[in-house]
C-alpha positions, -999 to +999 in steps of 0.1 A: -272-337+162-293-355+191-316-381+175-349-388+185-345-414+210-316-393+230-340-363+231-368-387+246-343-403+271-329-364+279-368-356+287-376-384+308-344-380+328-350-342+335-358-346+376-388-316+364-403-341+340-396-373+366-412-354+394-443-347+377-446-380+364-443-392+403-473-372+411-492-394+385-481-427+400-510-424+431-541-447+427-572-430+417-599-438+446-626-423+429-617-437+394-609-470+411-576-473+391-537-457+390-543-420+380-517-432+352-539-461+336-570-437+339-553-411+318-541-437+295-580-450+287-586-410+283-561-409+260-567-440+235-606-429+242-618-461+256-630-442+286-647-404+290-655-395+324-631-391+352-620-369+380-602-339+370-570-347+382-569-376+362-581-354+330-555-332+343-528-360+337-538-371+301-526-339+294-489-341+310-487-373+300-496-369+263-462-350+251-441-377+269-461-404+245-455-377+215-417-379+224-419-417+227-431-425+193-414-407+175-380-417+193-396-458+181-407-440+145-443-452+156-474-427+148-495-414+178-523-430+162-509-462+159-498-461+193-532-457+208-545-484+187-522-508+203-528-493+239-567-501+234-558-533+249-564-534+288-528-557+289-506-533+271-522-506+285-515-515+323-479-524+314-474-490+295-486-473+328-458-498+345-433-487+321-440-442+328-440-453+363-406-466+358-395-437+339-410-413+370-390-432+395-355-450+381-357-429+351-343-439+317-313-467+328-301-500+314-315-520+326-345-505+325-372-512+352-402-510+355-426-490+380-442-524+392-432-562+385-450-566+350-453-604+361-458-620+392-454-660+389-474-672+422-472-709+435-506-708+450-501-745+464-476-768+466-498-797+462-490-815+432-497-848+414-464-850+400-433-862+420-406-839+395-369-847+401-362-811+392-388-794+410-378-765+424-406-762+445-404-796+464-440-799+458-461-830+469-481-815+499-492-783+505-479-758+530-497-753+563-493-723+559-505-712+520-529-684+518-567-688+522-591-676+497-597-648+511-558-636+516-555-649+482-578-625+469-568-593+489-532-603+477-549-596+439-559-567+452-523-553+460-510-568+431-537-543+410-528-514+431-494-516+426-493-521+387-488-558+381-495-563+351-494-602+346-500-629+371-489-664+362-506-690+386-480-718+392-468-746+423-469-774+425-499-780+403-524-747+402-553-768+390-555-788+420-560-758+444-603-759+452-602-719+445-579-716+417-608-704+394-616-681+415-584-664+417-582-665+381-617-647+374-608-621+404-577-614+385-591-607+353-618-588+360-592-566+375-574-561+335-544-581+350-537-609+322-538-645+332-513-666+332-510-708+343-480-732+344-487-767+348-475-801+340-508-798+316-519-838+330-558-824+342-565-805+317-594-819+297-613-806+272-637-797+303-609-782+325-592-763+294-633-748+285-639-736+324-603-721+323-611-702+295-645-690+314-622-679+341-602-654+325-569-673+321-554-664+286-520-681+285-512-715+296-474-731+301-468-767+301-441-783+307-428-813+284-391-827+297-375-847+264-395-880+249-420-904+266-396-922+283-375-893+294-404-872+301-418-901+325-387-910+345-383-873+354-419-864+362-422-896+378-454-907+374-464-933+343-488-924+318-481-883+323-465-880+289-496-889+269-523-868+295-498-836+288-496-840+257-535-842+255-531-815+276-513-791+250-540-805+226-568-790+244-559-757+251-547-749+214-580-764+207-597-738+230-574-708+216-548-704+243-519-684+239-495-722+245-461-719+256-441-754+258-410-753+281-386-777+286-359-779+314-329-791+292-306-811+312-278-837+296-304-861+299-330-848+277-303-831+253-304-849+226-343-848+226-344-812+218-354-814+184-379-841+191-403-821+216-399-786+193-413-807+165-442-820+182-446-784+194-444-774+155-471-798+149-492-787+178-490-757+165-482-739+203-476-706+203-437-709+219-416-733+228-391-722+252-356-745+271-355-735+306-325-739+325-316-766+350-311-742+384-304-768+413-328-758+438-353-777+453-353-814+449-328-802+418-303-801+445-304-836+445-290-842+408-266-813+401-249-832+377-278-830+358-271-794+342-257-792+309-218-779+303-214-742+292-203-761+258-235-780+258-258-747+263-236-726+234-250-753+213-280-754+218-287-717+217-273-713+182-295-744+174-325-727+184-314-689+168-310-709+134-343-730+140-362-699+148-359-690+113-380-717+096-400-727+126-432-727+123-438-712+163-412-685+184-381-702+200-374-690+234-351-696+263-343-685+299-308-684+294-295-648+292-268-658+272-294-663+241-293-624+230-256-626+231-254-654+209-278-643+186-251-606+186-225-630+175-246-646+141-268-627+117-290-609+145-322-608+124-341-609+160-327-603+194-342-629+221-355-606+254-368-618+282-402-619+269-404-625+232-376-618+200-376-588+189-370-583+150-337-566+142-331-531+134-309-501+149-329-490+173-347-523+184-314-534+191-309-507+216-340-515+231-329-547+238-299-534+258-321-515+280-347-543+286-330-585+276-313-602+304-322-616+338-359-598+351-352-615+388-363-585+408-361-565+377-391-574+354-406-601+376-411-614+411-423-645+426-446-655+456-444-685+478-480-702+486-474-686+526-470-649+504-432-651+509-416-624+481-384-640+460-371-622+435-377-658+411-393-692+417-358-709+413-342-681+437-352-691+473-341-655+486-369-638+511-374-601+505-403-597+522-443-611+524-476-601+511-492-605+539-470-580+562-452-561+535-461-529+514-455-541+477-447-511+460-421-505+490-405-535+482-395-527+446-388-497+447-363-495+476-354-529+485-317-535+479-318-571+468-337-560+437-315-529+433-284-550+434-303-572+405-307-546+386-271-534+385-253-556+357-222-531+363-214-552+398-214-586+383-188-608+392-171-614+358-200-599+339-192-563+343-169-558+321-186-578+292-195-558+264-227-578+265-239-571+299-268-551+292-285-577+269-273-605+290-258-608+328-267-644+334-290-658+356-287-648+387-306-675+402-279-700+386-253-673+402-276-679+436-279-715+439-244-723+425-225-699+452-247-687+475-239-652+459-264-633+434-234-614+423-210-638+410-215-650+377-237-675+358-214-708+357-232-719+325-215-692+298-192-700+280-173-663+289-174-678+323-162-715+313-131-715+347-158-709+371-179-739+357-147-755+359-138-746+394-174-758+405-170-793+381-132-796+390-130-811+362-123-798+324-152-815+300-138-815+266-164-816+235-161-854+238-173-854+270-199-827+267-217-839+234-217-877+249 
């Protein structure tokens, strides 16, 4: 007997059912939205009037959300409590527009990028050795205000649901505040990165004023470590005041740190000041050598090294205080392999039970091109900041074109062609980075060199074997 969530994935995938959904996917003029987030606020009743061909797809889409929730054991009630939100909302209209145009697949993608991480300058007062960007000056090139904003605009058309301002350093861009505002008062959720040094209690109170809601600051290891990496002396203590003010003014705070063998052993250090800062997430980021992080590829950690510290943080996560996190792939896997009480995804860890675990197989793993893009400061489309691959530009390309026929992404999001991935049981939950895979070969579709499944090709790039000695030095 078919259980819930195969009769929900047989309705979706019925071309009838995927065809009308299509017709659904077309921005509303007069409602000034997507027909599909229009007939989502008519159905969680934050909105009442609206063309009829928008009333017309509440009703088409109502028995697909019936189907939905009961496939997830969630009331409809519930779920239109949780789709009040504006966020949620605008990425559940990304998610049917998925369904409409790949249909139900693992990996599962999305109608539109749910995030789009944005260097809007490459100005920076931080001279990073890792930083993938190359930042210092800005590009002659970056997009005026006004291209800025009319890229928003496309962005909101095409279902983004989160931007994440980034560079270089976001704060020190004349407009940035402007951008962010424009952004929000569109219902796209606001994102920063930044090395956290400018933002005073003054700075972190006028970017709360301006619609940015979630704020990522990096923290590389110890004082000392943190310094000689970031390159500038006295930028530990102004982060770190940094991270103080925007828990102060009620940020979501993410912490990430770019673990390399010589911030290692200082793991444990920065996730307990994070524990007392009482941040939101801490999350490692790997080492990718692009940028000026060509410069010191013997910086990344051994396959051995990363094992480690992945099981570290699945254990820690279980008295911590805040949500461990990681970039690496391989963290759902590992987290398969011990108790799996919560299965790391791309985006947060999702509690254990049967059929969360299947949703993690449709939606953990690498989002390059899949769950995410990234934009240059000149509008140049990559499928990730740390994957310096041009698919296209904002400024000459049509968006929604891009994902949904361009091949780069389509090869992303085929785990199946993997170079040493595609026959791992684990495939769907993981793949590797394909921006490792990227800058290591030159090749999206070989395999992550930091797995330990994939330890020979490591080896073949090290030529050299590191033994545990070598690797926990």
């Amino acid at each position: 007997m078919l259980d819930k969530l195969s009769v929900f994935m047989q309705l979706v995938n019925n071309p009838i059912t995927k065809k009308s959904l299509r017709s659904l996917t077309v921005y509303c003029e007069k409602c000034g939205k997507s027909r599909l987030e229009v007939a989502l606020e008519l159905f969680v009743g934050v909105r009442d009037k609206a063309c009829w061909k928008c009333k017309m797809a509440e009703r088409l889409i109502e028995p697909i959300l019936q189907k939905g929730a009961d496939a997830f054991n969630v009331t409809l009630d519930e779920l239109k409590e949780k789709f009040k939100d504006a966020y949620w909302r605008k990425g559940l209209a990304s998610v049917i527009k998925g369904l409409a145009y790949f249909g139900v697949r693992k990996p599962f993608v999305p109608g539109a990028p749910f995030q789009v991480v944005w260097d809007v300058t490459y100005a920076c007062n931080l001279k990073c050795k890792h930083c993938y960007a190359t930042a210092g000056k800005p590009l002659p090139d970056e997009l005026t205000t006004e291209e800025a904003l009319d890229a928003i605009d496309k962005f909101d058309r095409s279902g983004v649901t989160i931007i994440s301002f980034s560079g270089g350093e976001p704060l020190v861009r004349k407009d940035i505040f402007e951008l962010t505002r424009y952004a929000a008062d569109k219902g796209i959720y606001v994102a920063m990165a930044t090395n956290g040094t400018l933002i005073s209690d003054e700075v972190a109170k006028k970017m709360k004023e301006n619609g940015v809601s979630y704020v990522q600051i990096s923290l590389d290891g110890k004082k000392d470590t943190h310094e000689l990496f970031r390159g500038i002396k006295g930028c530990y203590d102004k982060a770190v005041e940094g991270i103080k003010n925007a828990v102060k003014h009620g940020f979501f705070v993410n912490v990430s740190m770019t673990v390399t063998r010589f911030n290692y052993i200082d793991v444990k250090d920065v996730i307990e000041l994070c524990e007392r800062l009482n941040v939101d997430w801490f999350m490692h980021y790997n080492f990718i050598p692009t940028g000026r992080g060509k410069n010191i590829v013997e910086a990344d950690i051994t396959p051995e090294q990363r094992e480690e510290l992945l099981k570290f943080l699945y254990m820690r996560n279980k008295k911590s205080n805040i949500s461990l996190l990681s970039t690496a792939p391989q963290f759902a896997r590992v987290a398969l392999q011990c108790e799996a009480e919560f299965i790391p995804t791309h985006f947060y860890n999702v509690e254990a039970g049967e059929k969360l675990k299947q949703l993690a197989e449709f939606i953990g793993g690498c989002g390059a091109g899949r769950f995410y893009i990234s934009m240059r400061a000149n509008g140049d489309i990559q499928p990730c900041v740390f994957f310096p691959l041009k698919v296209g530009n904002v400024r000459e390309d049509d968006l929604e074109e891009l994902w949904l026929h361009n091949h780069v992404f389509e090869d992303l999001r085929n785990r199946d062609a993997i170079e040493g991935c595609g026959s791992c049981s684990y495939r769907y939950y993981c793949g590797g980075c394909k921006a490792r895979a990227y800058n290591y070969f030159g090749d999206y579709l070989m395999p992550d060199p930091g797995c330990i499944n994939n330890k020979k090709y490591w080896e073949m790039l090290r030529g050299v074997v590191y033994s545990d000695h070598i690797s926990n030095k």
